[in-house]
VMD Tcl script that builds the backbone (N, CA, C; Angstrom):
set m [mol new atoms 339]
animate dup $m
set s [atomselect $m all]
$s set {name element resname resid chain x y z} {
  {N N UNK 1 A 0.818 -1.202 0.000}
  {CA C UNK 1 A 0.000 0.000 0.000}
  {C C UNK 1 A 0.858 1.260 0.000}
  {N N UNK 2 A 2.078 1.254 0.452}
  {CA C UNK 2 A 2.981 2.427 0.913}
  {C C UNK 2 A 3.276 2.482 -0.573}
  {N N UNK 3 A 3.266 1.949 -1.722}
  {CA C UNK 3 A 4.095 2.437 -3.161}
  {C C UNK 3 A 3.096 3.007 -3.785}
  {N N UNK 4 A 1.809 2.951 -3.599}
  {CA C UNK 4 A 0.513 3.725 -4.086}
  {C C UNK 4 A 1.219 5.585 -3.631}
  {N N UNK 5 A 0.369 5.659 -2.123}
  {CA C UNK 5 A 1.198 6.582 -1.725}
  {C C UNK 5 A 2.243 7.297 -1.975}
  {N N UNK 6 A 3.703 6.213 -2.206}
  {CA C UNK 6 A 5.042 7.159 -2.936}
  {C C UNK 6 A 4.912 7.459 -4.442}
  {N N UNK 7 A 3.550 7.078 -5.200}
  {CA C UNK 7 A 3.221 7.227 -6.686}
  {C C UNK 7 A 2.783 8.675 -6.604}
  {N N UNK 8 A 1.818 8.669 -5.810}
  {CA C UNK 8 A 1.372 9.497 -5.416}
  {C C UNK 8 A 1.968 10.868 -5.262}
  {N N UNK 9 A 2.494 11.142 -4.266}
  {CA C UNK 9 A 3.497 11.892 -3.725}
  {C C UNK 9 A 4.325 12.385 -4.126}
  {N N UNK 10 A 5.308 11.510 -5.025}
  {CA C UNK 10 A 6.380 11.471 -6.248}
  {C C UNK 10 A 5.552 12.147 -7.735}
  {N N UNK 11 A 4.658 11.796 -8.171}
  {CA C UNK 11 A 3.829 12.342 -9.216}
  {C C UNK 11 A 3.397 13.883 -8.592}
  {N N UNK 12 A 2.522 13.409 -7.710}
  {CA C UNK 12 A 1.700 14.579 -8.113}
  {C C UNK 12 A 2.929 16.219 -7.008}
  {N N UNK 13 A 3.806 15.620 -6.484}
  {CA C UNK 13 A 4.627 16.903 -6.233}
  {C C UNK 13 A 5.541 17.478 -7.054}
  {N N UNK 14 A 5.824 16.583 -8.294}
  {CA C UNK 14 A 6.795 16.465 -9.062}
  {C C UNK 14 A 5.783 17.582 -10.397}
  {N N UNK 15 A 4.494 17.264 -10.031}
  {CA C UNK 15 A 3.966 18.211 -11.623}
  {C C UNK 15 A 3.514 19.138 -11.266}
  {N N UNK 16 A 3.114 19.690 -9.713}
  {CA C UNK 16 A 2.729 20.700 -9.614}
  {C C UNK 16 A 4.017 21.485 -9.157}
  {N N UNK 17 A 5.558 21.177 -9.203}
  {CA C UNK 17 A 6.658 22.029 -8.840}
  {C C UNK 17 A 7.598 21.851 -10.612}
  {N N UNK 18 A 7.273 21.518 -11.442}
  {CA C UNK 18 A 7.265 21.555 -12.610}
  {C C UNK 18 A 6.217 22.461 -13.102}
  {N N UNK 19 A 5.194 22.775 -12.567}
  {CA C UNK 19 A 4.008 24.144 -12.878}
  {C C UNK 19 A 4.430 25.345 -12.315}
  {N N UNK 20 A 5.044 25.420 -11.348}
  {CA C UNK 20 A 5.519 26.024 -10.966}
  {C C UNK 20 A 6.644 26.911 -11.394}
  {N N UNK 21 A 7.802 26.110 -11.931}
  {CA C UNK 21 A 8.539 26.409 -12.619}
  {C C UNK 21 A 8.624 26.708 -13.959}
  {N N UNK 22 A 7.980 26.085 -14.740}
  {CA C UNK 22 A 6.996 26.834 -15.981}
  {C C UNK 22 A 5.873 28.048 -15.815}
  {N N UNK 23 A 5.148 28.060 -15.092}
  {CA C UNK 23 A 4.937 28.794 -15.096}
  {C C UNK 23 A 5.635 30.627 -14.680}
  {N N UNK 24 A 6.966 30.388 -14.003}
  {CA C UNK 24 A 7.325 31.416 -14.063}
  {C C UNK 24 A 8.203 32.133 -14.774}
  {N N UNK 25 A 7.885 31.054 -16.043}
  {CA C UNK 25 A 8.354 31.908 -17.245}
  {C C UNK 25 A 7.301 32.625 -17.880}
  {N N UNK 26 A 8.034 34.109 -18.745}
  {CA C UNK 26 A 6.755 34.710 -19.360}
  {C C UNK 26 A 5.916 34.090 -20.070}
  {N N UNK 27 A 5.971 33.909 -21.232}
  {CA C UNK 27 A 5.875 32.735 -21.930}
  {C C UNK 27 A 4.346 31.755 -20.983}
  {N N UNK 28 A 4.879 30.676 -20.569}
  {CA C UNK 28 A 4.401 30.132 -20.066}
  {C C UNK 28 A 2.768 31.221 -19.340}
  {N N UNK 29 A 3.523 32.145 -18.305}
  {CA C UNK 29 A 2.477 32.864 -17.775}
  {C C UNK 29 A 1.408 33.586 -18.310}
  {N N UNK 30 A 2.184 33.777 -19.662}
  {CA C UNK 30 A 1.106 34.910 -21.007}
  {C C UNK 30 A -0.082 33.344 -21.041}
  {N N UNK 31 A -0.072 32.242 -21.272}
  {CA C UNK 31 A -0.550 31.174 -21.742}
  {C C UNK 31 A -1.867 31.013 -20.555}
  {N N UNK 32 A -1.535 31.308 -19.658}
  {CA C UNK 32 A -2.756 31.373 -18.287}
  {C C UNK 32 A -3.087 32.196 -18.182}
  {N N UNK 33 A -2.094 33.583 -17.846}
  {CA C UNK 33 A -2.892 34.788 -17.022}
  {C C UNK 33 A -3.171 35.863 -18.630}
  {N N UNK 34 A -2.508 35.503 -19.491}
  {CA C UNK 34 A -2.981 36.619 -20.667}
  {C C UNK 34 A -1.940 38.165 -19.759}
  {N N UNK 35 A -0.852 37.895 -19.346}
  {CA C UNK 35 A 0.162 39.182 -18.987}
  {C C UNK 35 A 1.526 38.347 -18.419}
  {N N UNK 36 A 2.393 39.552 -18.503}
  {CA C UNK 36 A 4.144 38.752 -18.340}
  {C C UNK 36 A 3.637 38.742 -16.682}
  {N N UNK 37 A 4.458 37.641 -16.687}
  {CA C UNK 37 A 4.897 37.720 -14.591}
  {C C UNK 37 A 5.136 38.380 -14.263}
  {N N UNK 38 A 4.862 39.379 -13.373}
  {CA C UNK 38 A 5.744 40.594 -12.342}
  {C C UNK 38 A 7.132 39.629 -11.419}
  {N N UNK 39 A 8.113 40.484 -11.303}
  {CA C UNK 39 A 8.952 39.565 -10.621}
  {C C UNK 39 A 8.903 39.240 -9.363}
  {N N UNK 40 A 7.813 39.256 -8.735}
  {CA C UNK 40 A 7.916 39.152 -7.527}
  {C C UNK 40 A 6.766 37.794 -7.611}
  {N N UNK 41 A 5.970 37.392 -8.458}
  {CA C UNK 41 A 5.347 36.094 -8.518}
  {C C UNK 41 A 6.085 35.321 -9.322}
  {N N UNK 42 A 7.133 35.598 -9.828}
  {CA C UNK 42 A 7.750 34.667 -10.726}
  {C C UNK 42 A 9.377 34.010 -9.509}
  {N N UNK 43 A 9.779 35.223 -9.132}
  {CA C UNK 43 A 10.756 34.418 -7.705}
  {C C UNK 43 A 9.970 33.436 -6.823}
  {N N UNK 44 A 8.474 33.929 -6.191}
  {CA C UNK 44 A 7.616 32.946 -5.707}
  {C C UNK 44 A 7.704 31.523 -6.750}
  {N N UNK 45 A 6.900 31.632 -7.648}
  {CA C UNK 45 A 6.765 30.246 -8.702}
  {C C UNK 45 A 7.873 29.301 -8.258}
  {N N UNK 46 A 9.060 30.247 -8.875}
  {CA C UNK 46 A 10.742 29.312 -8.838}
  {C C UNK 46 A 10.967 28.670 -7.321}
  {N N UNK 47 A 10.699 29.757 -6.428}
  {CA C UNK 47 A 10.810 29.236 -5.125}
  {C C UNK 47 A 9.792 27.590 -4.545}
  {N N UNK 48 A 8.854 27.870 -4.768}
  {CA C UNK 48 A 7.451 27.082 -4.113}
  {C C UNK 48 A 8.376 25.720 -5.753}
  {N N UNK 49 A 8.128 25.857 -6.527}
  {CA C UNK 49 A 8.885 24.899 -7.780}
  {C C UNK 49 A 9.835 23.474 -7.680}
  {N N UNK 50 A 10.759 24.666 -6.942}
  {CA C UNK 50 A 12.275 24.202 -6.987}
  {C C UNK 50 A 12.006 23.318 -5.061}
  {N N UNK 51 A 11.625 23.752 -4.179}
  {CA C UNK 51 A 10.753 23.258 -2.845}
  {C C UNK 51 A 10.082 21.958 -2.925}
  {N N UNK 52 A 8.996 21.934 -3.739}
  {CA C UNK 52 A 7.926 21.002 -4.302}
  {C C UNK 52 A 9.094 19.907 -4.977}
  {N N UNK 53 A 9.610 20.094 -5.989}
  {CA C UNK 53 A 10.672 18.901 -6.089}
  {C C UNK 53 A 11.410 18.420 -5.688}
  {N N UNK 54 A 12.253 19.443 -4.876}
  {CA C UNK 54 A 13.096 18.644 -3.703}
  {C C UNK 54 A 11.985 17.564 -2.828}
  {N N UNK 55 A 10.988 17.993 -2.452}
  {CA C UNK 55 A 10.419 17.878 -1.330}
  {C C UNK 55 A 9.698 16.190 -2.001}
  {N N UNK 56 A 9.647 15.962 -3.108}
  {CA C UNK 56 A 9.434 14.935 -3.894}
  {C C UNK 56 A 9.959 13.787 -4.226}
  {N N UNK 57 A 11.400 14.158 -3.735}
  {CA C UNK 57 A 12.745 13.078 -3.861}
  {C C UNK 57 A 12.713 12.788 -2.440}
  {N N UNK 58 A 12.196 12.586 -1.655}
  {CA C UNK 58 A 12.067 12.646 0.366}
  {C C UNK 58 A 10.848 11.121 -0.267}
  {N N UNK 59 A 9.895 11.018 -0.444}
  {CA C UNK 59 A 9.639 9.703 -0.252}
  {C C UNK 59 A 9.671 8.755 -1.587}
  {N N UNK 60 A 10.590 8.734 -2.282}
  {CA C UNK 60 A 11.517 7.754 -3.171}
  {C C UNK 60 A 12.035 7.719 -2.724}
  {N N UNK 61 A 13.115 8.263 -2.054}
  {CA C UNK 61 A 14.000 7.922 -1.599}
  {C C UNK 61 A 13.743 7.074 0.008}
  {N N UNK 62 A 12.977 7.320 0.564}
  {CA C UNK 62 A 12.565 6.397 1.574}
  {C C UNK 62 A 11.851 5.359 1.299}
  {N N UNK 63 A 11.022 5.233 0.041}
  {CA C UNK 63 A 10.735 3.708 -0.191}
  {C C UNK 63 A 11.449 2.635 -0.507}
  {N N UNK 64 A 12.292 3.210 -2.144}
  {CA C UNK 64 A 13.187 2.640 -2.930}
  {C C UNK 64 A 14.955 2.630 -2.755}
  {N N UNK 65 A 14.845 3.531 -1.581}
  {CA C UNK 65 A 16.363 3.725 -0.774}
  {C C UNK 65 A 16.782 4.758 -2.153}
  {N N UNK 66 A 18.583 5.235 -1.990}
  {CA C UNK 66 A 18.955 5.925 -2.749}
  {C C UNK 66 A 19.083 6.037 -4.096}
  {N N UNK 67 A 19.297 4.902 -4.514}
  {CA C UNK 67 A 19.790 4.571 -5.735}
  {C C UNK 67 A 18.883 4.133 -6.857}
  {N N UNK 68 A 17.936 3.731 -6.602}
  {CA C UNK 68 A 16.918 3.676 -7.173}
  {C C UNK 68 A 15.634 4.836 -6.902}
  {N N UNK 69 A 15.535 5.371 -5.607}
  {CA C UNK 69 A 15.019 6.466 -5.130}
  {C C UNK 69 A 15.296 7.718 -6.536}
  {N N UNK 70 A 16.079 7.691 -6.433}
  {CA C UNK 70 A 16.536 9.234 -6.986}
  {C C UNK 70 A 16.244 8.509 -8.953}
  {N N UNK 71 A 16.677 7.334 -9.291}
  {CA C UNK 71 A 15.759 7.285 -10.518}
  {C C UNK 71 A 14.592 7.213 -10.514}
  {N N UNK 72 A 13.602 6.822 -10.051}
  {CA C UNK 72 A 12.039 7.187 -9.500}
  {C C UNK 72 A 12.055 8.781 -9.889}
  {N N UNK 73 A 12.463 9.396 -8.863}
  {CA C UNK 73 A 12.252 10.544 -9.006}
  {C C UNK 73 A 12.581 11.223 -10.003}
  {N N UNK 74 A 13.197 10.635 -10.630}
  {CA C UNK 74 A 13.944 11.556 -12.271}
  {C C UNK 74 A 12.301 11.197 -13.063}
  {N N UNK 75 A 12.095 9.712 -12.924}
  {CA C UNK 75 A 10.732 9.307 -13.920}
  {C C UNK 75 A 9.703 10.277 -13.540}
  {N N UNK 76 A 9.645 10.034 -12.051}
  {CA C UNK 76 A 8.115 11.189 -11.756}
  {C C UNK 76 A 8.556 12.828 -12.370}
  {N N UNK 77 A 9.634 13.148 -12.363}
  {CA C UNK 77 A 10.223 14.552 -12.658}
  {C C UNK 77 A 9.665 14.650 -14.269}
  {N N UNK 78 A 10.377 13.930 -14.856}
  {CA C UNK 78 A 10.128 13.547 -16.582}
  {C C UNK 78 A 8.420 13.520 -16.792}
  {N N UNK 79 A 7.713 12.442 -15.933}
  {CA C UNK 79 A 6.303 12.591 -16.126}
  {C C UNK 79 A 5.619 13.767 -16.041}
  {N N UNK 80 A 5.629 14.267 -14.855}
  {CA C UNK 80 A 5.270 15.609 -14.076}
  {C C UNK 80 A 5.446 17.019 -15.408}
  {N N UNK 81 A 6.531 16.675 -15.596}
  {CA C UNK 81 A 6.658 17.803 -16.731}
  {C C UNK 81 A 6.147 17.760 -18.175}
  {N N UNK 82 A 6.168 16.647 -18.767}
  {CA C UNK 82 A 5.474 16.104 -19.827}
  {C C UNK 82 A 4.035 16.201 -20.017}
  {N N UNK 83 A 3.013 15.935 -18.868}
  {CA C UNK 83 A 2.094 15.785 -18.256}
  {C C UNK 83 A 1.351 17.364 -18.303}
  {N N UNK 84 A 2.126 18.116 -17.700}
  {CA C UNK 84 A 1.941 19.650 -17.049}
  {C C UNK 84 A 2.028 20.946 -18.895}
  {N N UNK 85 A 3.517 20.197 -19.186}
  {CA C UNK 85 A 3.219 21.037 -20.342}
  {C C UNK 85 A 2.682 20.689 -22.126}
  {N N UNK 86 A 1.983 19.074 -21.595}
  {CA C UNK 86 A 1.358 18.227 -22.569}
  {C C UNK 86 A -0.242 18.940 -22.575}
  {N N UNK 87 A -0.732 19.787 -21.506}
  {CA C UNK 87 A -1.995 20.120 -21.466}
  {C C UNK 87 A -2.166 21.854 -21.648}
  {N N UNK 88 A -0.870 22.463 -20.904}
  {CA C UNK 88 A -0.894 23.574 -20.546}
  {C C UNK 88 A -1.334 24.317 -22.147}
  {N N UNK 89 A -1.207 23.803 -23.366}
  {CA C UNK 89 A -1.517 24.928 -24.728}
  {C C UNK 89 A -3.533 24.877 -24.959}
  {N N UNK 90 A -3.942 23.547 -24.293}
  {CA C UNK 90 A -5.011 23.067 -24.628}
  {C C UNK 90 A -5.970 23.174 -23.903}
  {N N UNK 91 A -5.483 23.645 -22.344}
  {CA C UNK 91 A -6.482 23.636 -21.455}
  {C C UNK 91 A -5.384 23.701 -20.448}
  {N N UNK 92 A -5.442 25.813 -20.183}
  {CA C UNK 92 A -4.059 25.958 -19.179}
  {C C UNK 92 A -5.009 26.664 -17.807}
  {N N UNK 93 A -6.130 26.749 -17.582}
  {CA C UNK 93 A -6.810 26.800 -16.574}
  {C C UNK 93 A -6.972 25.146 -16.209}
  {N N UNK 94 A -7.027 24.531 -16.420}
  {CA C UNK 94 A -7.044 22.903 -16.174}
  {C C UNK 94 A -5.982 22.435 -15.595}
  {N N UNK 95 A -5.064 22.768 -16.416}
  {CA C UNK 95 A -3.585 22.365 -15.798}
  {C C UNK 95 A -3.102 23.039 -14.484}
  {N N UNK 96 A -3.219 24.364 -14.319}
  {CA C UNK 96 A -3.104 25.043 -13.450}
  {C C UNK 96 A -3.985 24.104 -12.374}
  {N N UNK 97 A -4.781 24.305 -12.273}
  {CA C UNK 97 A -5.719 23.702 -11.083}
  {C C UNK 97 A -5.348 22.411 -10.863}
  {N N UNK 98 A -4.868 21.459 -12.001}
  {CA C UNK 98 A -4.364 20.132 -11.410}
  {C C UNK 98 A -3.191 20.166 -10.941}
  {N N UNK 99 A -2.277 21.403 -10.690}
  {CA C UNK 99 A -1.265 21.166 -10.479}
  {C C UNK 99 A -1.193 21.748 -8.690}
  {N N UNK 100 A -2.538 22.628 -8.520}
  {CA C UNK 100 A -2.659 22.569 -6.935}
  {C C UNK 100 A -3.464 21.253 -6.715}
  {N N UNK 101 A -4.433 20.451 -7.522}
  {CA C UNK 101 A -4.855 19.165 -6.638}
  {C C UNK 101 A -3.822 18.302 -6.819}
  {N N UNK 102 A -2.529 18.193 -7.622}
  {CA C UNK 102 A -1.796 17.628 -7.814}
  {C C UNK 102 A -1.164 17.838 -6.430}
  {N N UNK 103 A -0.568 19.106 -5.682}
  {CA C UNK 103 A 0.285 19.718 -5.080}
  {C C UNK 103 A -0.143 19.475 -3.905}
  {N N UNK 104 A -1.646 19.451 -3.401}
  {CA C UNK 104 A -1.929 18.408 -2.101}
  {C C UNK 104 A -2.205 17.182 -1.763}
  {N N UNK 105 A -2.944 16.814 -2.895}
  {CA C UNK 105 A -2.594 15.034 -2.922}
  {C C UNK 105 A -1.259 14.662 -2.487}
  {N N UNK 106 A -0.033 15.009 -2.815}
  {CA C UNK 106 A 0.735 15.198 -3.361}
  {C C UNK 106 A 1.830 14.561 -1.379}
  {N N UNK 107 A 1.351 16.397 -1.154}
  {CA C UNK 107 A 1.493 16.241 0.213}
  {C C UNK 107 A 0.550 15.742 1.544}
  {N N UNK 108 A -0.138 15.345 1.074}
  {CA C UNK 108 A -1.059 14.783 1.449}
  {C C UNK 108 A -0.398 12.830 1.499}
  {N N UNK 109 A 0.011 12.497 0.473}
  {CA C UNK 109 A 0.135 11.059 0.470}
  {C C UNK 109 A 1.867 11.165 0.802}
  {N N UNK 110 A 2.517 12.442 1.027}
  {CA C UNK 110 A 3.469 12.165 1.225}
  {C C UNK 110 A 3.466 11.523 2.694}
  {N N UNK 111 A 2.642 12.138 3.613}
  {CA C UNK 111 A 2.402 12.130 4.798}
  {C C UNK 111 A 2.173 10.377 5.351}
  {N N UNK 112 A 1.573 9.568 4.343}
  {CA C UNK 112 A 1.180 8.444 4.468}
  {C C UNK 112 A 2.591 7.333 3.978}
  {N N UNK 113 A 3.406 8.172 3.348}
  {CA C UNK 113 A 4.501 7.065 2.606}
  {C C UNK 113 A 5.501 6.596 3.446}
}
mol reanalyze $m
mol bondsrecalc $m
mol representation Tube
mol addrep $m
């Protein structure tokens, strides 16, 4: 039951700190909000981003130990991003929002792993 959980956890923290980080590019942000990032939500994005993925490699690495831990986490990293900017041209109010239910599930099942 605990590898549900680290799927979990590993996925869905991995695509909403990959949203994160896309999104605080202009680019990216013109695609949701229809205006460039101000820099003071775009240091946020990178910050909460770069957090959320670290914070993602914490239960791979406690299920699957190190060495395999940290490839897990490259896959959920690779998914997460694929995933996030596979939707974001087609439906970037969608993506956005799955990437906060992504972002508590997320921590939410980390809690359980």
């Amino acid at each position: 039951m605990a590898l549900w959980f680290t799927l979990i956890a590993g996925l869905g923290l991995c695509y909403a700190g990959m949203s994160g980080l896309a999104l605080a590019l202009d680019r990216h942000h013109r695609q949701l909000r229809g205006a460039d990032c101000p820099p003071r939500r775009c240091m946020l994005l990178r910050a909460a981003g770069a957090a959320l993925l670290l914070l993602a490699l914490l239960p791979c690495i406690q299920y699957w130990g190190v060495g395999a831990g940290i490839t897990a986490w490259l896959g959920c990293l690779t998914a997460g991003a694929f995933l996030f900017i596979g939707l974001l041209p087609y439906a970037p109010r969608a993506a956005a929002l799955l990437a906060l239910v992504g972002g508590l599930a997320g921590l939410m099942a980390a809690g359980f792993a």
